[in-house]
GUKE-192673 format. One line per 2 residues: number of its first residue (from 1); their letters; for each residue x, y, z of C-alpha. Coordinates in nm, 4 decimals. Example, Ala and Ser with C-alpha at 12.3 -4.5 7.8 and 13.67 -1.06 7.14 Angstrom:
REM residues 2
1> AS> 1.2300 -0.4500 0.7800 | 1.3670 -0.1060 0.7140
END
This chain:
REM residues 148
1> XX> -0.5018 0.0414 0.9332 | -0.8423 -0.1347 0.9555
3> XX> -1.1320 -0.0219 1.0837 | -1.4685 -0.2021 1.2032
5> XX> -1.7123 0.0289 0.9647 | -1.4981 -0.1385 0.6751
7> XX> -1.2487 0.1396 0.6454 | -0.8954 0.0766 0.5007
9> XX> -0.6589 0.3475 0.5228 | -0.3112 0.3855 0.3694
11> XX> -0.0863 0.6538 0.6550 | 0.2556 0.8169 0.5234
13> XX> 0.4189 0.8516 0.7990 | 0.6671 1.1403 0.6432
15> XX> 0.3989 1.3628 0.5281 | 0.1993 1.2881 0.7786
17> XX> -0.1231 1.1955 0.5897 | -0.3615 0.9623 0.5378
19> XX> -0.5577 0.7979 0.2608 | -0.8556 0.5844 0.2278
21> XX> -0.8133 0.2607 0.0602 | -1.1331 0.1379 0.1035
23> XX> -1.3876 0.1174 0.2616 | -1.6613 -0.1612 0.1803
25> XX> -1.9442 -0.0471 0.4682 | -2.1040 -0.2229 0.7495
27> XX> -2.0702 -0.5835 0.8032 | -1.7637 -0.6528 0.5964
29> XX> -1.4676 -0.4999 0.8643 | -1.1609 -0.5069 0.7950
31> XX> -1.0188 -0.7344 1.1264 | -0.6626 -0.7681 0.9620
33> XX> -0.3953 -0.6093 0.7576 | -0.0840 -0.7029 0.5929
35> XX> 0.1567 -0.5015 0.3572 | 0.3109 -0.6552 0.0292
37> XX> 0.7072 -0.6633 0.0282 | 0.7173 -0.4936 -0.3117
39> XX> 0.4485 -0.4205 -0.4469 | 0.2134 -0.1564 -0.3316
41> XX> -0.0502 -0.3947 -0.2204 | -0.2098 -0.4456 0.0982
43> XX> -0.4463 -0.7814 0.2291 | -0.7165 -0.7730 0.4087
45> XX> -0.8717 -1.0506 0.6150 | -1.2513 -0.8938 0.6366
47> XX> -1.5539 -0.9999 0.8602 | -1.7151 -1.0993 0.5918
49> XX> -1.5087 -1.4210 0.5375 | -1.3258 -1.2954 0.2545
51> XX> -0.9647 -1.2464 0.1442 | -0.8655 -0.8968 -0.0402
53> XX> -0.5918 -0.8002 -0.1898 | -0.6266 -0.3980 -0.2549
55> XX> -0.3702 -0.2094 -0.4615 | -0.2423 0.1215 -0.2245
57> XX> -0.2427 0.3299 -0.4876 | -0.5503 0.3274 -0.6017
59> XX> -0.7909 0.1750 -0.3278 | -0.9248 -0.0940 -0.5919
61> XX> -0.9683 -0.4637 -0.5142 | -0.6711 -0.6804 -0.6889
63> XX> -0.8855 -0.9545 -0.5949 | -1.1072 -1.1275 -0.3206
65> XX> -1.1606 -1.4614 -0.2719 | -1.4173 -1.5988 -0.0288
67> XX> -1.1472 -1.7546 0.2508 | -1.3184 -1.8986 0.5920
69> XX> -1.6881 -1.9892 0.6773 | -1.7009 -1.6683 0.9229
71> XX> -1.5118 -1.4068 1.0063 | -1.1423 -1.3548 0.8419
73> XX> -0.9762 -1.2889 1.1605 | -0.6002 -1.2783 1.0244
75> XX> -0.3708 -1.2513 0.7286 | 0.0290 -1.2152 0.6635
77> XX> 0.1702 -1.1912 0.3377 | 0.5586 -1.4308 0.3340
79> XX> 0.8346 -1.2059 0.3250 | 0.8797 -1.3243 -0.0559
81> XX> 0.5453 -1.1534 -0.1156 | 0.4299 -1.5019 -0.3449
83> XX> 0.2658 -1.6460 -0.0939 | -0.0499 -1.5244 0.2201
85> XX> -0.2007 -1.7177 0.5009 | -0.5086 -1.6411 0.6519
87> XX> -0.6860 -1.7215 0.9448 | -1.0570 -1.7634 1.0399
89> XX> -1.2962 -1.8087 1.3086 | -1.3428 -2.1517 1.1392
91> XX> -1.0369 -2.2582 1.3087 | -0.8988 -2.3019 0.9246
93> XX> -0.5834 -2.1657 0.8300 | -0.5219 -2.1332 0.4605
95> XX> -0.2228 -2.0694 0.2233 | -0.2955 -1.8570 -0.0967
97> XX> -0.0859 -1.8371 -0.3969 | -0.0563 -1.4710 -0.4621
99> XX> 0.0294 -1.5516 -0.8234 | -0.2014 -1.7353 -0.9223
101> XX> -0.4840 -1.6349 -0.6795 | -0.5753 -1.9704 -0.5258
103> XX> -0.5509 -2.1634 -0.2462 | -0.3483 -2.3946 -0.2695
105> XX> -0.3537 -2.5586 0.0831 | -0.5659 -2.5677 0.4234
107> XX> -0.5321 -2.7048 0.7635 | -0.6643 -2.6418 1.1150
109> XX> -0.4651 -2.5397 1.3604 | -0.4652 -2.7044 1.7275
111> XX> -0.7084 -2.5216 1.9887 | -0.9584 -2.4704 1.7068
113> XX> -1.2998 -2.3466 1.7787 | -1.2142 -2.2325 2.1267
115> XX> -1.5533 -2.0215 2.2249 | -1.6189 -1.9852 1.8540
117> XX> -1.2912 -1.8021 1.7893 | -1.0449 -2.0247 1.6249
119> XX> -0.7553 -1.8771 1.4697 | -0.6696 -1.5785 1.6211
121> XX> -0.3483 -1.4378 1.4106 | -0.0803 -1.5852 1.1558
123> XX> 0.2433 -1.4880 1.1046 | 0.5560 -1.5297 0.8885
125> XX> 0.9320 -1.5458 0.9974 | 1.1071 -1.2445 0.8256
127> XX> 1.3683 -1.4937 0.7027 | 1.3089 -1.8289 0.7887
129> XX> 1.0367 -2.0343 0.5888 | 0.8393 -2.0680 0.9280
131> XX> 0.4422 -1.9749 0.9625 | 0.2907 -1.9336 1.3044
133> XX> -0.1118 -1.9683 1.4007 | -0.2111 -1.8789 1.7263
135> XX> -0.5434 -1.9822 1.8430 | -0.7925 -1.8382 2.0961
137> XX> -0.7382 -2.1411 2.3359 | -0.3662 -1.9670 2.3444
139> XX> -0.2117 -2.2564 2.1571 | 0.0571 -2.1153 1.9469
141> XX> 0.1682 -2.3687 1.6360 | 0.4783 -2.3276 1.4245
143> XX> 0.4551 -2.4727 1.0730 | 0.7768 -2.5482 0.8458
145> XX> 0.7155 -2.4629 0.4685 | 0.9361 -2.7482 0.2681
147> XX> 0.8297 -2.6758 -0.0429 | 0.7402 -2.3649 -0.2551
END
């Protein structure tokens, strides 16, 4: 779960407890969370415009990369677990290569900007190689990946 004091916490459902990840104070929330496939990693897309990728086990940082001018506002790791997207109030979405911790392509989604909100969430198809944006103007866009 994130939290808006910059709080990341891990919950086990089964033993009923909870951990904290992270937590990197005041004006640097957490707005967005996504699990890794396999690994035991977690991203976060932060108010502070930047990308983190934090390893559960320990609460460190994997990495961070600063992502969107403004806030992060959304991130989902591809069911392959190679590949994120994240979101901004920018009205950029961009793709990150997991691997080699880059981005490696950006675009901006239709309904951009609307009030200053931009992208409001991205999302991957479980099994399909499909990547959705929604915006705050309520545009929804569905991109096709054709190439790894």
């Amino acid at each position: 779960a994130a939290y808006t004091d910059g709080a990341l916490v891990a919950f086990d459902l089964a033993s009923e407890t909870h951990t904290l990840l992270f937590s990197h104070g005041a004006g640097a929330a957490c707005n967005a969370v996504s699990s890794h496939p396999s690994l035991g990693a977690a991203g976060a897309a932060c108010e502070d415009g930047v990308v983190r990728l934090f390893d559960v086990g320990s609460g460190k940082v994997v990495w961070e990369m600063p992502a969107h001018q403004g806030a992060a506002t959304s991130i989902a790791i591809d069911p392959s677990g190679l590949y994120a997207a994240s979101g901004g109030t920018d009205g950029v979405v961009k793709i990150w290569d997991l691997r080699r911790q880059a981005c490696v392509h950006q675009f901006s989604s239709e309904g951009q900007r609307c009030l200053g909100e931009g992208i409001t969430g991205v999302a991957y198809h479980p099994t399909r190689p499909l990547l959705a944006c929604a915006a705050a103007s309520s545009a929804v866009n569905m991109y096709i990946r054709t190439s790894a």
